[in-house]
N, C-alpha and C positions, 0 to 999 in steps of 0.2 A: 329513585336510583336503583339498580341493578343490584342482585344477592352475589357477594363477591366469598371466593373463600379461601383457605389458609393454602398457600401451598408448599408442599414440604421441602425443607435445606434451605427454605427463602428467607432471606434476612431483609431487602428490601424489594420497591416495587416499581415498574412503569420503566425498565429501560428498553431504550429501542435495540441497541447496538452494545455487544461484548466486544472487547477489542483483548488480545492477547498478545502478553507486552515481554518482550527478547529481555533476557539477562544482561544488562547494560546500566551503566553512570551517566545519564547525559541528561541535559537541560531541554525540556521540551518545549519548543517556543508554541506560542499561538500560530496556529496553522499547522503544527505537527501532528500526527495522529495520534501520541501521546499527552495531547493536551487540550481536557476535557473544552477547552471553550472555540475547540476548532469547531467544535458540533452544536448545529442548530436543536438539539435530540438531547433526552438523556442519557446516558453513556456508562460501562461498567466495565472497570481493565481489571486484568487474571494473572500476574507475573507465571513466569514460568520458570521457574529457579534451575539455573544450571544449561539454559538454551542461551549460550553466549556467541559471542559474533564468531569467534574462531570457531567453535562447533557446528555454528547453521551455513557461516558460509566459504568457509577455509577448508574446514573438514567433510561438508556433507553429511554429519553423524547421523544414520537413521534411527539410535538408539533414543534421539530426541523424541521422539514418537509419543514416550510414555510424559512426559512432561506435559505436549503440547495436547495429549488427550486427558491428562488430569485437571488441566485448565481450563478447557472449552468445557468439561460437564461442569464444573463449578458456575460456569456462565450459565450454561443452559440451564443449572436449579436453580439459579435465580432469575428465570423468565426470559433470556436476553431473546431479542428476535431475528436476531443473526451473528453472527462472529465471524471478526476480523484480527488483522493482526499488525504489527507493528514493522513489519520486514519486508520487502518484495519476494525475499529468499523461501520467506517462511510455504513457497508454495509448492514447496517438497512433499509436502505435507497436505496438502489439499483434499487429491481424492479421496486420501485415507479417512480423514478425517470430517468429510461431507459424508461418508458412511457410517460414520459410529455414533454423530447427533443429529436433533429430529429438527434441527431447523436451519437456514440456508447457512451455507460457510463460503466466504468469497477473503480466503488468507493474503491475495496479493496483488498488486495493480496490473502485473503483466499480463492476467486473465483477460484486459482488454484488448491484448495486441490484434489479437482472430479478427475482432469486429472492427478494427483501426483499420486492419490491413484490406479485408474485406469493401471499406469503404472507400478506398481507393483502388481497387481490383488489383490487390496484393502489385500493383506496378510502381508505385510511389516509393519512396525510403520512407520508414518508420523510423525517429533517432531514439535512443533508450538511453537515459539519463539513469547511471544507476551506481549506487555506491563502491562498488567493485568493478571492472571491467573482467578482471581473472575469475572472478567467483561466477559472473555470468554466461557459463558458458552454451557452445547447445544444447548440451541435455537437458540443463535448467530450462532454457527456450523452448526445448520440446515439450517438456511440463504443461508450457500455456498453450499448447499446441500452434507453434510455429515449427515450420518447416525449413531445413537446410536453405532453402532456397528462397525464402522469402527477403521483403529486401528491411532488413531488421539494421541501424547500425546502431552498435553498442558505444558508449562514450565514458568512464569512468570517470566518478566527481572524485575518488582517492586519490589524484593525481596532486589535485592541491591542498597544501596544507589547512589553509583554512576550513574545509571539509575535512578533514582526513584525520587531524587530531581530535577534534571532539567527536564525529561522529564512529571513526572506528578503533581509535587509542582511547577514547576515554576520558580525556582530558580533564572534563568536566567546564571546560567553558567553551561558550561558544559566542562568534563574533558573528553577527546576524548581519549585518553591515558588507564585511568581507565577504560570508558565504554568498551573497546576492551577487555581488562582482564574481564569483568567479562561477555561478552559473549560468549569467549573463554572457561571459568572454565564452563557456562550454559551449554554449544554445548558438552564438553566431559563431563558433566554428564551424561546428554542426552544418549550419545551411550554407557552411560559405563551399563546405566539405563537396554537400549532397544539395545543391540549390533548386530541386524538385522536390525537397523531403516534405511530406504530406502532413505531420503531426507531429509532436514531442508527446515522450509520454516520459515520465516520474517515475522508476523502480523506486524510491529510496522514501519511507514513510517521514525521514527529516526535510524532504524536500520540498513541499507542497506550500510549506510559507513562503516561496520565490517563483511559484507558477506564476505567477501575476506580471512578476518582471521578467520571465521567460517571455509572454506571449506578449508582451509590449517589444521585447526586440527584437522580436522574430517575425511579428503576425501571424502564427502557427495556433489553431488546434494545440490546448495543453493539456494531458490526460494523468491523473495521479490517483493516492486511495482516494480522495476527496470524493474528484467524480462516480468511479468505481459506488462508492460506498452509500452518495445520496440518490443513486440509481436506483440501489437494491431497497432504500430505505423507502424512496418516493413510492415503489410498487407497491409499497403496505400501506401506502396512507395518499389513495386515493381519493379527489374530491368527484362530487357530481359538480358536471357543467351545467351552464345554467347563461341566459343570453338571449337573442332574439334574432329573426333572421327574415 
């Protein structure tokens, strides 16, 4: 075995993935990004006290800063090998925060939209499923470096309640049942909207337990942190090929 040694502020060892989790009450199902057994990986979440929904995505507050960089070093003294986070929102925060720690930071799934859009030659619709349609506006979009002009369409899941009281009132319950319907009914507006649209992709980290039932009624390309996150994970844990030819 390998000479292994202490390293300091560490209290445990071996996670792949930091996840930094929004000041909220909600019930994390399997498949959320808040709940450790979405991940095939070990996994280490960093609350951030006081980054609440109406501050990261009503208000924009950039004073969030100091929260969101008190968090991710906690992550990183404990070895994490990348950080993420719980919010699509939280990508206000990005660049800032891919410069102040020393290992990759990928805060939000819109970061995909460039290579979604790209892989259709930005001609396609892109649909963006995201928990706010007001909070996501284009400056947000500019964030992930989408352009005015690209063919992005935004869809709010707030609209229905079943969405909208547990994941942005709080409720503290959630109907896992109902949310699936009314992502479902979202996803084929969507293509009934845009019938060329190229992908769906997930803003909303509650959303990725119902990818499954998105791209069963749609047949679409579904993109969430899921994928996002086991991209970034798969680069560090490369295998050698092996095979004959």
């Amino acid at each position: 075995m390998a000479t292994y040694r202490t390293r300091k502020g560490a209290h445990s060892y071996g996670h792949e993935l930091g996840v930094l989790l929004i000041d909220c009450d909600q019930p994390f199902v399997p498949g959320d990004v808040g709940n450790a057994c979405t991940w095939p990986f070990p996994v280490l979440y960093a609350p951030m006290a006081g980054c609440t929904i109406d501050r990261l995505i009503h208000k924009n507050d950039p004073a969030l800063i100091d929260e969101v960089l008190q968090a991710a070093r906690q992550l990183e003294a404990q070895g994490v090998r990348g950080i993420t986070s719980n919010c699509g929102f939280m990508i206000q925060f990005q660049e800032q925060l891919a410069r102040e720690v020393s290992v990759p930071v990928f805060l939000s799934s819109l970061l995909q939209l460039p290579t979604i859009l790209t892989s259709f030659a930005r001609k396609r619709p892109v649909g963006v499923m995201t928990a706010s349609k007001g909070g996501l506006t284009p400056e947000i979009l500019a964030l992930a470096h989408v352009d005015a002009d690209d063919p992005v369409a935004v869809y709010g899941m707030d609209e229905y309640p079943a969405f909208n009281e547990p994941f942005m009132r709080d409720s503290g319950v959630v109907d896992t049942d109902a949310v699936e319907r009314a992502c479902v009914g979202m996803a084929r507006r969507m293509l009934a909207e845009h019938p060329d649209m190229g992908a769906i992709l997930l803003e909303c980290a509650d959303l990725p337990p119902y990818a499954y039932a998105v791209q069963q009624a749609t047949g679409l390309p579904v993109f969430d942190f899921t994928t996002m996150v086991e991209q970034f994970v798969a680069a560090r844990r490369r295998r050698r090929f092996e095979g004959h030819f």
